[in-house]
C-alpha positions as CSV (number, residue, x, y, z in Angstrom):
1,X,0.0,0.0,0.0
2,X,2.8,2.2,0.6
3,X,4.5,1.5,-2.3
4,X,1.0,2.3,-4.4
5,X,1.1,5.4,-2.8
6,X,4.5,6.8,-3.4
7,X,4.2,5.5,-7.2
8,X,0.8,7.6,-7.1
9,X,2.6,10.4,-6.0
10,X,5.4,10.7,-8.2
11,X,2.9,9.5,-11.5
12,X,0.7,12.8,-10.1
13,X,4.1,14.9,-9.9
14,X,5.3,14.0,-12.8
15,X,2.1,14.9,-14.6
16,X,1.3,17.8,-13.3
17,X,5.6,19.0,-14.2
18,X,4.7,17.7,-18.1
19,X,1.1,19.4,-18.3
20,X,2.3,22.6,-16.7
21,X,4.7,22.7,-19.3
22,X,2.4,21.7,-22.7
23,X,-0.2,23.7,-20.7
24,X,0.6,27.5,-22.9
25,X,1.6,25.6,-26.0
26,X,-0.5,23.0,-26.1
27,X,-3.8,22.9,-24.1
28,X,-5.5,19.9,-25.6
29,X,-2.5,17.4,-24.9
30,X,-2.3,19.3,-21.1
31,X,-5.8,18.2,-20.5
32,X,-5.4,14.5,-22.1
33,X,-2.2,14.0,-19.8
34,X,-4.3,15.1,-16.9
35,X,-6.5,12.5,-17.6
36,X,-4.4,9.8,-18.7
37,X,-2.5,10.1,-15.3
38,X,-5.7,10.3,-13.0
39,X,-7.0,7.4,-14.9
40,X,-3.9,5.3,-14.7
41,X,-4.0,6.8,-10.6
42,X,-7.2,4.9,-10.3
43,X,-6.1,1.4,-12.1
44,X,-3.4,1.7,-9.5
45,X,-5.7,2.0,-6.5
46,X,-8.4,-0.2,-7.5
47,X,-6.9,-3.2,-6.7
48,X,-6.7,-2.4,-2.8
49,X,-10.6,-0.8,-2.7
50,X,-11.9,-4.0,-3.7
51,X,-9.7,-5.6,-1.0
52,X,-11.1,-2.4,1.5
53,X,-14.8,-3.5,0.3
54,X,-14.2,-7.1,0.7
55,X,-13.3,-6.7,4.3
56,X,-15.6,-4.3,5.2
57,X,-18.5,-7.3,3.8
58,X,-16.5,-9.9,5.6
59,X,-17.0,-7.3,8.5
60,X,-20.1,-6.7,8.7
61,X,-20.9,-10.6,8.4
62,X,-19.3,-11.0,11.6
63,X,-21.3,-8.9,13.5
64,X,-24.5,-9.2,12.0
65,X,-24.6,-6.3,9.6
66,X,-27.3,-6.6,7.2
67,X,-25.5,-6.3,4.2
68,X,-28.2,-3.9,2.2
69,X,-26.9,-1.6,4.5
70,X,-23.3,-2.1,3.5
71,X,-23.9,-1.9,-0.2
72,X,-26.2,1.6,0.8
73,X,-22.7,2.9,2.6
74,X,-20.1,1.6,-0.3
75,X,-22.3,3.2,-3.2
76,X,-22.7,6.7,-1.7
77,X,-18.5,6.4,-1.1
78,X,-18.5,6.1,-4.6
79,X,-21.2,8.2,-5.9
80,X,-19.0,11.1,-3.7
81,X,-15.6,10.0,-5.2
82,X,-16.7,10.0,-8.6
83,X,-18.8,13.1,-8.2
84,X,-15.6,14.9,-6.4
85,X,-13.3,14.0,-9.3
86,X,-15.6,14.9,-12.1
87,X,-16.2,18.4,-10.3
88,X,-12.5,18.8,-10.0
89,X,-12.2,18.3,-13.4
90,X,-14.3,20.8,-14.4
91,X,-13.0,23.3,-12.6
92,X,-9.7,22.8,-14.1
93,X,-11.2,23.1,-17.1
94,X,-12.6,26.6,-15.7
95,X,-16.5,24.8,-16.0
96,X,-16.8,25.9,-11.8
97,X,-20.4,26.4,-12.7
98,X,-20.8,22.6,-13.9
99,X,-18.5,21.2,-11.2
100,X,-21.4,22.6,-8.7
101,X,-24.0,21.1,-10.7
102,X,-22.2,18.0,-10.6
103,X,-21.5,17.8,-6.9
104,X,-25.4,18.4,-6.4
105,X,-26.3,15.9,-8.7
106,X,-24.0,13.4,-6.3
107,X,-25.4,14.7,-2.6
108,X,-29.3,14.1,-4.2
109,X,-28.1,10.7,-5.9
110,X,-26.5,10.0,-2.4
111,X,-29.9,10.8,-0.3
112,X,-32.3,9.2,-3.1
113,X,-30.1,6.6,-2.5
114,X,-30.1,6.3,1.5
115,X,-34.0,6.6,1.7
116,X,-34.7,3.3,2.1
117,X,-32.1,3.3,5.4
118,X,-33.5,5.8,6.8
119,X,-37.2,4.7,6.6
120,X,-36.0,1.3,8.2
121,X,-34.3,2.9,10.7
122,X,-37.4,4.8,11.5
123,X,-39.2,2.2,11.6
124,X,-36.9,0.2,13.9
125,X,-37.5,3.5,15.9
126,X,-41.2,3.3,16.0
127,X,-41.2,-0.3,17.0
128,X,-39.0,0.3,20.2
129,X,-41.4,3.5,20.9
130,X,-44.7,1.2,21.2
Protein backbone atom coordinates (compact mmCIF):
# COMPACT_ATOMS: atom_id res chain seq x y z
CA UNK A 1 0.00 0.00 0.00
CA UNK A 2 2.80 2.20 0.62
CA UNK A 3 4.55 1.48 -2.34
CA UNK A 4 1.05 2.34 -4.42
CA UNK A 5 1.15 5.38 -2.77
CA UNK A 6 4.51 6.78 -3.44
CA UNK A 7 4.20 5.47 -7.24
CA UNK A 8 0.83 7.57 -7.09
CA UNK A 9 2.63 10.39 -5.97
CA UNK A 10 5.45 10.66 -8.19
CA UNK A 11 2.89 9.48 -11.49
CA UNK A 12 0.73 12.83 -10.14
CA UNK A 13 4.09 14.91 -9.94
CA UNK A 14 5.28 14.04 -12.80
CA UNK A 15 2.14 14.89 -14.61
CA UNK A 16 1.26 17.78 -13.25
CA UNK A 17 5.60 19.01 -14.18
CA UNK A 18 4.69 17.72 -18.06
CA UNK A 19 1.10 19.42 -18.31
CA UNK A 20 2.26 22.55 -16.65
CA UNK A 21 4.69 22.73 -19.33
CA UNK A 22 2.37 21.70 -22.67
CA UNK A 23 -0.17 23.73 -20.73
CA UNK A 24 0.62 27.53 -22.88
CA UNK A 25 1.63 25.57 -25.97
CA UNK A 26 -0.47 23.01 -26.12
CA UNK A 27 -3.79 22.95 -24.14
CA UNK A 28 -5.46 19.91 -25.60
CA UNK A 29 -2.53 17.40 -24.89
CA UNK A 30 -2.27 19.34 -21.10
CA UNK A 31 -5.80 18.23 -20.53
CA UNK A 32 -5.43 14.51 -22.14
CA UNK A 33 -2.16 13.97 -19.82
CA UNK A 34 -4.26 15.13 -16.90
CA UNK A 35 -6.55 12.46 -17.61
CA UNK A 36 -4.45 9.81 -18.74
CA UNK A 37 -2.54 10.07 -15.26
CA UNK A 38 -5.73 10.32 -13.01
CA UNK A 39 -7.03 7.38 -14.89
CA UNK A 40 -3.92 5.30 -14.68
CA UNK A 41 -3.95 6.77 -10.62
CA UNK A 42 -7.22 4.88 -10.34
CA UNK A 43 -6.07 1.44 -12.10
CA UNK A 44 -3.41 1.69 -9.50
CA UNK A 45 -5.72 2.02 -6.49
CA UNK A 46 -8.42 -0.23 -7.46
CA UNK A 47 -6.94 -3.21 -6.72
CA UNK A 48 -6.66 -2.44 -2.80
CA UNK A 49 -10.58 -0.77 -2.67
CA UNK A 50 -11.94 -4.04 -3.66
CA UNK A 51 -9.71 -5.56 -1.01
CA UNK A 52 -11.14 -2.36 1.50
CA UNK A 53 -14.75 -3.53 0.35
CA UNK A 54 -14.20 -7.08 0.68
CA UNK A 55 -13.29 -6.70 4.29
CA UNK A 56 -15.60 -4.27 5.21
CA UNK A 57 -18.46 -7.32 3.77
CA UNK A 58 -16.52 -9.90 5.60
CA UNK A 59 -17.00 -7.35 8.49
CA UNK A 60 -20.14 -6.73 8.75
CA UNK A 61 -20.89 -10.63 8.35
CA UNK A 62 -19.27 -11.03 11.63
CA UNK A 63 -21.32 -8.88 13.48
CA UNK A 64 -24.52 -9.24 11.95
CA UNK A 65 -24.63 -6.32 9.60
CA UNK A 66 -27.31 -6.61 7.16
CA UNK A 67 -25.54 -6.25 4.16
CA UNK A 68 -28.18 -3.92 2.17
CA UNK A 69 -26.86 -1.61 4.51
CA UNK A 70 -23.34 -2.15 3.53
CA UNK A 71 -23.86 -1.87 -0.16
CA UNK A 72 -26.20 1.61 0.80
CA UNK A 73 -22.74 2.87 2.62
CA UNK A 74 -20.09 1.58 -0.26
CA UNK A 75 -22.33 3.22 -3.17
CA UNK A 76 -22.69 6.71 -1.72
CA UNK A 77 -18.45 6.41 -1.07
CA UNK A 78 -18.47 6.06 -4.55
CA UNK A 79 -21.18 8.23 -5.92
CA UNK A 80 -18.98 11.06 -3.68
CA UNK A 81 -15.65 9.99 -5.23
CA UNK A 82 -16.65 10.02 -8.59
CA UNK A 83 -18.76 13.15 -8.20
CA UNK A 84 -15.64 14.85 -6.40
CA UNK A 85 -13.33 14.01 -9.26
CA UNK A 86 -15.56 14.91 -12.13
CA UNK A 87 -16.17 18.40 -10.29
CA UNK A 88 -12.53 18.78 -10.00
CA UNK A 89 -12.21 18.30 -13.45
CA UNK A 90 -14.32 20.78 -14.35
CA UNK A 91 -12.98 23.28 -12.64
CA UNK A 92 -9.74 22.80 -14.06
CA UNK A 93 -11.20 23.15 -17.13
CA UNK A 94 -12.55 26.61 -15.72
CA UNK A 95 -16.54 24.82 -15.96
CA UNK A 96 -16.78 25.89 -11.83
CA UNK A 97 -20.37 26.38 -12.69
CA UNK A 98 -20.83 22.62 -13.86
CA UNK A 99 -18.51 21.19 -11.24
CA UNK A 100 -21.43 22.60 -8.71
CA UNK A 101 -24.05 21.12 -10.72
CA UNK A 102 -22.19 17.97 -10.55
CA UNK A 103 -21.53 17.81 -6.94
CA UNK A 104 -25.42 18.42 -6.42
CA UNK A 105 -26.32 15.91 -8.67
CA UNK A 106 -24.03 13.36 -6.31
CA UNK A 107 -25.39 14.73 -2.61
CA UNK A 108 -29.26 14.07 -4.21
CA UNK A 109 -28.08 10.65 -5.86
CA UNK A 110 -26.51 9.96 -2.45
CA UNK A 111 -29.86 10.75 -0.29
CA UNK A 112 -32.29 9.25 -3.07
CA UNK A 113 -30.09 6.58 -2.46
CA UNK A 114 -30.08 6.30 1.51
CA UNK A 115 -34.02 6.65 1.75
CA UNK A 116 -34.75 3.26 2.08
CA UNK A 117 -32.14 3.33 5.38
CA UNK A 118 -33.53 5.80 6.82
CA UNK A 119 -37.22 4.69 6.57
CA UNK A 120 -35.98 1.35 8.19
CA UNK A 121 -34.33 2.92 10.69
CA UNK A 122 -37.45 4.80 11.45
CA UNK A 123 -39.25 2.19 11.57
CA UNK A 124 -36.91 0.16 13.94
CA UNK A 125 -37.54 3.53 15.91
CA UNK A 126 -41.16 3.34 16.02
CA UNK A 127 -41.24 -0.27 17.00
CA UNK A 128 -39.04 0.29 20.16
CA UNK A 129 -41.39 3.49 20.89
CA UNK A 130 -44.68 1.16 21.21
Amino acid sequence: MINDIIGISVIAVVATSLSLMLKKDRPDFSFLLSICAGALVLAIIMPAAGNAVSMIFNISDIAGINSEYIIVIIKSCVIALVTGTTAATCRDCGFSSLALKMEIAGRVTIIILALPVINALFNTILSVIK
